[in-house]
N, C-alpha and C positions, 0 to 999 in steps of 0.2 A: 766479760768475755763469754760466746755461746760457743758450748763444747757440744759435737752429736757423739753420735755412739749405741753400741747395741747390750742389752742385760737380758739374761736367761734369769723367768720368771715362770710359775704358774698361773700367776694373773697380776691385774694392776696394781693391786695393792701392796701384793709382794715386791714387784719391781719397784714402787714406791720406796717403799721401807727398803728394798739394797742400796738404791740410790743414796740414801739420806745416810748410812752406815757406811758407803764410802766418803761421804761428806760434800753431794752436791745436790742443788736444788732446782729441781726436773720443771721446766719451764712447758714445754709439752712433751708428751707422750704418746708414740704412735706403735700402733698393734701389728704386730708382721708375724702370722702365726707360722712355725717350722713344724711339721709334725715328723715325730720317729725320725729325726734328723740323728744319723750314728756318722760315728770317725771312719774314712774309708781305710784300709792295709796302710797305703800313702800316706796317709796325715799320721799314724797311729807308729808309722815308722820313722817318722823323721822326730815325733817326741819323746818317745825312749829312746833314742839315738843321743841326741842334745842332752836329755834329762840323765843320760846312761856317764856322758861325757862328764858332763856338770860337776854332777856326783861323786865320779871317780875322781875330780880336782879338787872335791875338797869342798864346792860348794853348797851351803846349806840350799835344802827344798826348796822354802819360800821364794831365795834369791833367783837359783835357777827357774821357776816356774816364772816369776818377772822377766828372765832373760827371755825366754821363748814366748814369754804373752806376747814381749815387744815386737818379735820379727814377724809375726803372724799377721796374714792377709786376711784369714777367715774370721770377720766379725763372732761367727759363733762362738768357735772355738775361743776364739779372744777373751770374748767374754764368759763363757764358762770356765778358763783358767784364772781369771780376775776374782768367782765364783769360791773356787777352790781358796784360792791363797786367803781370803777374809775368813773361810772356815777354818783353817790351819790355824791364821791368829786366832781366832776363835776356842781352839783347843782339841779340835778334832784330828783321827789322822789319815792322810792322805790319799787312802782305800776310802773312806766313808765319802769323804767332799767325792773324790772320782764319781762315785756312787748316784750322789744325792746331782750329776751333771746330767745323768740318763745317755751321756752320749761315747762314754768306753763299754766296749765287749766285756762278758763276763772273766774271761782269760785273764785279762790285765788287772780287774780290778782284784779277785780274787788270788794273783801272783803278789800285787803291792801289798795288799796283806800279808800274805805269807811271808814277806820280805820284812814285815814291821816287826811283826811276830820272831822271825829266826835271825834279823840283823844282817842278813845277807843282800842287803839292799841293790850295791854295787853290778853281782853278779846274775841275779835278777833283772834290773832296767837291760842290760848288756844282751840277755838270751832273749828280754820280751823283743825289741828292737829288732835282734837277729829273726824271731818269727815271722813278725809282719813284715818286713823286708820280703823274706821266701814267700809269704801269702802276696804279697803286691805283686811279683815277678810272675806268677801262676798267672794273675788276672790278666797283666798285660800280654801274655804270650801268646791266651784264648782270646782276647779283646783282636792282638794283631792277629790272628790267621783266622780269624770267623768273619772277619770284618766283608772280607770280596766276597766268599759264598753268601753271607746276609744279601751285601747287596745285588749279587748276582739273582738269589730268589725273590728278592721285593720288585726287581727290572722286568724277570720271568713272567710273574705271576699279573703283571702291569700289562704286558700284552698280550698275555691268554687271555685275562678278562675284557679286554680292549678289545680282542677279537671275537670275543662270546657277544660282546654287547652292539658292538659298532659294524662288524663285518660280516657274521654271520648269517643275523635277518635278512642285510642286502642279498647275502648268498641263494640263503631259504628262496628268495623272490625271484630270484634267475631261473631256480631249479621248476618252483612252481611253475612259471612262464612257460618252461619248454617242456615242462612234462618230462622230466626226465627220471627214471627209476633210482634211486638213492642204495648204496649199498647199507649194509646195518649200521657200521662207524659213524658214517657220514649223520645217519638220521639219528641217532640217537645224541650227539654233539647238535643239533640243531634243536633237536628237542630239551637240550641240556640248556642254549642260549634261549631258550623262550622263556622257562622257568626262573633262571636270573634276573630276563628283564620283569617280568611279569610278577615274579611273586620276593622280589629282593627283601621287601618287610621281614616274610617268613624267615628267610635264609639267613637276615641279620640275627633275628631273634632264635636262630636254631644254633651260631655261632655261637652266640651270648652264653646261652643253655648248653653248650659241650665246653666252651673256655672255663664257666663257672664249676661245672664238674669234674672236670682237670685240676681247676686250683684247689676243689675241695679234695681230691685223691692226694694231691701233692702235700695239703697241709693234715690230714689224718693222718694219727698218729700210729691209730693200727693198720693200714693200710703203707704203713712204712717199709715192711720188710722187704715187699716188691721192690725195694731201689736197692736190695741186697740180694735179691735172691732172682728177680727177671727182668731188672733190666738191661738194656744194652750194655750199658757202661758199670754196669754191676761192679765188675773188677778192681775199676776206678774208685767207686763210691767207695768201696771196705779196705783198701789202699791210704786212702784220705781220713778214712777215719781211726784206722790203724795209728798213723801218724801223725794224727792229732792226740791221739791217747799216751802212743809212746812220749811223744816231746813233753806233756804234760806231768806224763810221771819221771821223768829227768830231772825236769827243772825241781822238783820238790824235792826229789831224792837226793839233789843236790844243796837244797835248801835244809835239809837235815829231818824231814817229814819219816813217818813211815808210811810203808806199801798202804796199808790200811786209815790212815788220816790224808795219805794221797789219793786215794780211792774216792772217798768224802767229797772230796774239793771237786775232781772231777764228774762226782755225777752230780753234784747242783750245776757244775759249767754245761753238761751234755743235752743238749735242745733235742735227740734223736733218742724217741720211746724205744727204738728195737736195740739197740746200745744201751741205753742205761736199764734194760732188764738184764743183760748181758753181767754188766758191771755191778748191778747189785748183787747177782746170784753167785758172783767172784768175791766181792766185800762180808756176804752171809758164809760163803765156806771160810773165809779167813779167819772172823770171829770165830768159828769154830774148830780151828788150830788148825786148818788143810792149810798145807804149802802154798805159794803162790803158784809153780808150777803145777802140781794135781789140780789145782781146780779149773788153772784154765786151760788144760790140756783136755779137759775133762765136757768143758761146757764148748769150748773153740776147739774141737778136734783138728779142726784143717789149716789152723798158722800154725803151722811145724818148724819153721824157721822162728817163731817169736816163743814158743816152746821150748825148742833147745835152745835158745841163747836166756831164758828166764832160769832153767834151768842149771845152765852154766855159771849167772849172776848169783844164784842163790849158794851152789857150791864154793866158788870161792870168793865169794862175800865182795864183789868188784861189780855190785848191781848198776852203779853210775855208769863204770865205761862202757857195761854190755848195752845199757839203756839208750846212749848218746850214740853207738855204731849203727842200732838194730833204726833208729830213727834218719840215722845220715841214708842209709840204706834204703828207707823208703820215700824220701825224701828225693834220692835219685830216679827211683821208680817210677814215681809220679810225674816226676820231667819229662821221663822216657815215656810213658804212656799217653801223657797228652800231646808228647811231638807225633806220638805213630796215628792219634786218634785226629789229627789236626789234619796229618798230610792225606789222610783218606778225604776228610769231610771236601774239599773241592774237586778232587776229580767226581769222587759219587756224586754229589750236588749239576755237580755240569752234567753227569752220565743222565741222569733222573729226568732234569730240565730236557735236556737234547732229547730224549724219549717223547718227555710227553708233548711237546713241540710238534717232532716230527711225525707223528698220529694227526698231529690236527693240520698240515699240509698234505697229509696224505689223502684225508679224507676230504678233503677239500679240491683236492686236484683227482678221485677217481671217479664222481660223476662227468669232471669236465672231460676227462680220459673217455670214456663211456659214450657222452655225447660225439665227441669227435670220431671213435669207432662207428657209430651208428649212420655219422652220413659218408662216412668212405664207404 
């Protein structure tokens, strides 16, 4: 009997040798390469959701990780939980296999540890579950209300260049015909559509050259601060990353971690150089016996609300509850801010469009304006 099916491998000979350790013998083998394939919020919540469930019933790892390989559509994932479980029997534990799959976030892998580590395993799957749930709902909310303004400026921008390319030159040749004086607008939009047609090479290659230098601002690391300190949505960004710090030091401090081995975990999780100088220069005052409030009242002068409620956790030693409020807290924040930042982006989108629009009928209708003046 021929069985298909997919194995997460670094190359052939590896997937050979899984193959034969699960006990079957690979008649062909086809190459389907996936690259930087990661788990989306979605997938990543519905498996510590089940895994969260499982667990709390009492069933062992292995078994549960079989129950959810089963239901799974996603070939990949399929098989990288198939991955996991042979390492388990193997003797490994279930942070490393995650690990050695390349396709969990560092959050999850480094919680499951901490979970192996302090036995608090149950309440762990339960909180990571509850995260990615709240990260998928963010996505879908910006996914549903960018969707019309996306397509409303891909439609726009379809018939301005429609019009640069296709209607304008006809225009240019009316004007030239009758001799007609052009106001500035008008010529300098004519002179705009000759260079598109005529020199689009360059213009691709100028695109290429400003995209490329955007992604390289985006991914330098010193060049970070900007998305804290000027950009638009400034606000948002140190909202979000707030909130990822807070929930992070919850879940540990609830897993019985201190301030200072939570610190740890979170700056090998933090991909953001201007945060983790931040949080290293809070983990260096600590070693050196500063409170957790002085220092980071001291380095973050301006979270004054995450100040006094540290402050309040550290007097009366209820660091968990202050931790889990100051995070529901901003967690609502962030709702709120991207509803308000949502409901602007389509009128201004339409306001923008309807402008620049309306400049290029303008200019277009005052030589014809002009000519008809001229023979009354």
């Amino acid at each position: 009997m021929e069985i298909k099916g997919y194995i997460n491998a670094k190359s052939k000979d590896e997937a050979l040798v899984k193959l034969y350790e699960k006990g079957f013998i690979p008649i062909r083998l086809n190459l389907d390469i996936k690259i930087n394939y990661k788990l989306n919020n979605h997938e990543l919540y519905l498996f510590f959701y089940k895994l969260s469930i499982l667990a709390s019933s009492g069933v062992d790892i292995k078994t549960s990780l079989e129950i959810i390989g089963e239901e799974l559509n996603n070939k990949i994932f399929s098989s990288a939980i198939e991955d996991i479980i042979i390492e388990i029997e193997s003797g490994k534990k279930l942070s490393v296999a995650m690990k050695n799959t390349k396709l969990f976030p560092d959050i999850s892998i480094n919680m499951i540890y901490i979970s192996e580590e302090t036995g608090k395993q149950d309440m762990i799957l339960e909180k990571l579950s509850y995260y990615f749930k709240k990260q998928n709902e963010i996505e879908k909310t910006i996914k549903k209300f960018t969707t019309y303004p996306k397509f409303l400026a891909i439609l726009s921008f379809s018939i301005i260049l429609s019009i640069f390319i296709f209607l304008m030159p006809k225009f240019s040749e009316i004007i030239t015909v009758n001799n007609i004086e052009l106001p500035l607008i008008t010529s300098v939009l004519i002179n705009l559509s000759s260079i598109i047609i005529n020199h689009y090479i360059a213009l691709l290659i100028l695109v290429f050259i400003i995209v490329s230098i955007l992604f390289y601002l985006k991914h330098n690391n010193k060049l970070e601060i900007y998305k804290y300190k000027l950009s638009l949505f400034k606000g948002l960004n140190i909202k979000i990353e707030i909130y990822r710090i807070i929930f992070y030091l919850y879940l540990m401090d609830s897993s019985g971690l201190s301030i200072l081995s939570s610190l740890n975990h979170i700056i090998s999780m933090t991909k953001s150089y201007y945060i983790n100088n931040k949080l290293q220069e809070i983990k260096n005052d600590l070693e050196e016996g500063i409170s957790l409030y002085n220092s980071v009242s001291n380095i973050i002068p301006d979270m004054k609300l995450v100040n006094s409620s540290i402050k309040i956790g550290e007097n009366s030693g209820k660091m968990d509850i202050i931790l889990e409020n100051l995070y529901k807290y901003y967690e609502s924040e962030i709702e709120l801010e991207i509803e308000n930042i949502i409901k602007l982006i389509e009128p201004v989108s339409i306001l923008v469009i309807s402008i620049v629009i309306g400049i290029i009928i303008i200019s277009l209708l005052l030589p014809i304006l002009n000519l008809m003046n001229s023979i009354i």
